[in-house]
C-alpha positions in Angstrom: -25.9 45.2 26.1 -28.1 42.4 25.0 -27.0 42.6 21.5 -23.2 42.6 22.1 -24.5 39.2 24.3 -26.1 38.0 21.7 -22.9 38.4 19.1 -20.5 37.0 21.1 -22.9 33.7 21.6 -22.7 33.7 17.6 -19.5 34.4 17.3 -18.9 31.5 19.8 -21.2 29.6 17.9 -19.6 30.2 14.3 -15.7 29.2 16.4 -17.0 26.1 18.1 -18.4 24.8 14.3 -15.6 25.9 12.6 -13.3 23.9 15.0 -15.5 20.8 14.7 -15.4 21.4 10.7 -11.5 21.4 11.1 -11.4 18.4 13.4 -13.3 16.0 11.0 -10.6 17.1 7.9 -7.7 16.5 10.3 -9.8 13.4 11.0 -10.3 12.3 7.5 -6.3 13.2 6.3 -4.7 9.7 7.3 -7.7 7.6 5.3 -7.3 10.4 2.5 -3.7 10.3 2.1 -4.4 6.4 1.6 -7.1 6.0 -0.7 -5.7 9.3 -3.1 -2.6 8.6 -3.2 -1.8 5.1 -3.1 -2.8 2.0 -2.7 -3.1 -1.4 -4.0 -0.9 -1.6 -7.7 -1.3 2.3 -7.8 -5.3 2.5 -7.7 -7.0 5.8 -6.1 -10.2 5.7 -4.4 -11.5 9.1 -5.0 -15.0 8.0 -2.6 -12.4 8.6 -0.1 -12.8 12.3 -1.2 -16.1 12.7 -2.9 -17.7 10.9 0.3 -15.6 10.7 2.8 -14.5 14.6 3.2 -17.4 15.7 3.1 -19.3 13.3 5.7 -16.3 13.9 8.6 -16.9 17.6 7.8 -20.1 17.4 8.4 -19.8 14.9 11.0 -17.3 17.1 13.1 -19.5 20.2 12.5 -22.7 18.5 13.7 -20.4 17.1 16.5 -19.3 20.7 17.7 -23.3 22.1 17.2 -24.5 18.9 19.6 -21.5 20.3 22.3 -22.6 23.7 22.3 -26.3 22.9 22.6 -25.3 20.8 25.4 -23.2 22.7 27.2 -26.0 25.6 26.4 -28.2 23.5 28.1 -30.4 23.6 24.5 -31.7 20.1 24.4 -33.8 20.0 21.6 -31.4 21.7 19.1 -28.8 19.2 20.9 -30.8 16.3 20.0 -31.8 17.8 16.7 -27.8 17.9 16.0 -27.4 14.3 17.7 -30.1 13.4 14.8 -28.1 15.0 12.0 -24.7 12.8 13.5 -26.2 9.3 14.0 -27.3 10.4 10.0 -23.9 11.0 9.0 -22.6 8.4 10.8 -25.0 5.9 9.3 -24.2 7.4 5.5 -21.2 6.8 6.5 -21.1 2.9 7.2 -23.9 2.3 4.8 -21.3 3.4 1.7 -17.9 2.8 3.4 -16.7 6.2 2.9 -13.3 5.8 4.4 -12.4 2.1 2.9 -9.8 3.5 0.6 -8.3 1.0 -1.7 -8.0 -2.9 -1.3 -5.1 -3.8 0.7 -2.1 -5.6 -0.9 -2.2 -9.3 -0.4 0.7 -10.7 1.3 2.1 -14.7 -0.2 -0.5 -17.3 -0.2 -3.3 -15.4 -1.2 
């Protein structure tokens, strides 16, 4: 009995971070669409993909681990998580991941 417990808290587990993977591309789509596939006199910002995808996947993953910990009542692994997101986060300003291309100027600039 304690094994079939102990699979369903995994499989739980493995759901809750594949959700929060999900969420953080459905997240990053909008500034993707942007900085890929247009822009400012046709110029691509491919950080938007090599950077940015990866960091909101991350981010929502770590997001959805730091949920279940909480709601598991794990505090340590929750702050661990909590750790790995402020990281993410901070990766994330530091290099602008999501800036996509410059914006086009309107008249008088």
């Amino acid at each position: 009995m304690e094994n079939r417990r102990e699979a369903i808290r995994g499989v739980a587990g493995c759901v809750v971070a594949a959700a929060g993977g999900a969420t953080g591309m459905l997240t990053w789509a909008p500034y993707g669409r942007r900085g890929i596939f247009g822009g400012f006199e046709g110029e691509s910002e491919w950080n938007v993909l090599w950077l940015g995808l990866p960091v909101m996947t991350l981010g929502g993953i770590a997001a959805a681990i730091t949920l279940l910990a909480l709601v598991r009542g794990k505090w340590r692994r929750a702050l661990g998580a909590a750790v790995v997101l402020t990281a993410l986060a901070g990766f994330g300003v530091a290099f602008d991941v999501l800036e996509g291309p410059p914006l086009a100027c309107g008249p008088g600039c």
